[in-house]
C-alpha positions as CSV (number, residue, x, y, z in Angstrom):
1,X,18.8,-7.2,-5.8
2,X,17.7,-9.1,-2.7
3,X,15.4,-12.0,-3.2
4,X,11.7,-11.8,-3.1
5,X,10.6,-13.4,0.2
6,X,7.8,-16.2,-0.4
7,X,4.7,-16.3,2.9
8,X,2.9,-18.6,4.1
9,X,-0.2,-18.5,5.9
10,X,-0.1,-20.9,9.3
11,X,-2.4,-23.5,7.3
12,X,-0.4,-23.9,4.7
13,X,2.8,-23.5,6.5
14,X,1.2,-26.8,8.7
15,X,-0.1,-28.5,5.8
16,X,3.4,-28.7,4.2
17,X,5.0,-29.6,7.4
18,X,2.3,-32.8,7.6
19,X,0.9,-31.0,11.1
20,X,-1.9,-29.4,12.8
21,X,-2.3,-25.7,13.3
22,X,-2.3,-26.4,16.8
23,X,1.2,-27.8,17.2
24,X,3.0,-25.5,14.6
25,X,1.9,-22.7,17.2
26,X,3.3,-24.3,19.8
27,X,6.6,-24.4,17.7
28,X,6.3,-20.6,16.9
29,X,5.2,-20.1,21.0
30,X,8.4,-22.1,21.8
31,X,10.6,-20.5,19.2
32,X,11.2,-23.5,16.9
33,X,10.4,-21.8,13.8
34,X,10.2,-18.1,13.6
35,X,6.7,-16.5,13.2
36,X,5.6,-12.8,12.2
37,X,2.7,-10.9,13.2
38,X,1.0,-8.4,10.9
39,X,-1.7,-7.3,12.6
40,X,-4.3,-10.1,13.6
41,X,-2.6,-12.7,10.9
42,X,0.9,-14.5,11.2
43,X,2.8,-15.3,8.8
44,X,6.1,-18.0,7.8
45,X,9.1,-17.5,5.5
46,X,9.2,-20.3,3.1
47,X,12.7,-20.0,3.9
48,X,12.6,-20.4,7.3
49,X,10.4,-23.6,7.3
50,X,12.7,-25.1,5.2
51,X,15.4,-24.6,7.3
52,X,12.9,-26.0,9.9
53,X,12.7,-29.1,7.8
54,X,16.5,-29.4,7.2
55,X,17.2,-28.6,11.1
56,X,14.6,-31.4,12.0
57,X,16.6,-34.3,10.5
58,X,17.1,-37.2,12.5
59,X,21.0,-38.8,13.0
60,X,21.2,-42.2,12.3
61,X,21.6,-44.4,15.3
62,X,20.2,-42.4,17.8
63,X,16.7,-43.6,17.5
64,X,17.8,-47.0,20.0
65,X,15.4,-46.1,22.7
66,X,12.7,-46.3,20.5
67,X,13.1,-49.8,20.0
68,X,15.1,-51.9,23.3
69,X,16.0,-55.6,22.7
70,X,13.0,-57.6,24.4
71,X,14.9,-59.6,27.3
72,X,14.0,-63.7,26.7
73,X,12.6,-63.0,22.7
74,X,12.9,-67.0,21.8
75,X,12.1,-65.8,18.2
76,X,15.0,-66.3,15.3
């Protein structure tokens, strides 16, 4: 029997990402996290914004551009 598939409105899809509605469109416009239209309302698989989530995660050691080593930093 297949699994019951759990929907979430765009607020609450945002909400539990921490975003605005605004920029979790702009993920579904770009095709970051798949989005489906029934009629005037869209809707997100629970699934598919974990998988968002999981897909999201950041790899140690590649966040050094973030922070460069100030050039003459007398501090110790």
């Amino acid at each position: 029997m297949a699994t019951p598939i759990t929907w979430l409105s765009t607020a609450d899809a945002a909400k539990y990402l921490g975003i605005t509605p605004r920029t979790l469109y702009r993920f579904i416009d770009e095709g970051h996290i798949p989005g489906y239209r029934f009629g005037r309302v869209i809707r997100l698989k629970q699934d598919d914004v974990d998988s968002f989530i999981e897909n999201s995660r950041i790899t140690p050691g590649t966040l050094d551009h973030l922070y460069p080593e100030v050039v003459g930093d007398t501090r110790a």
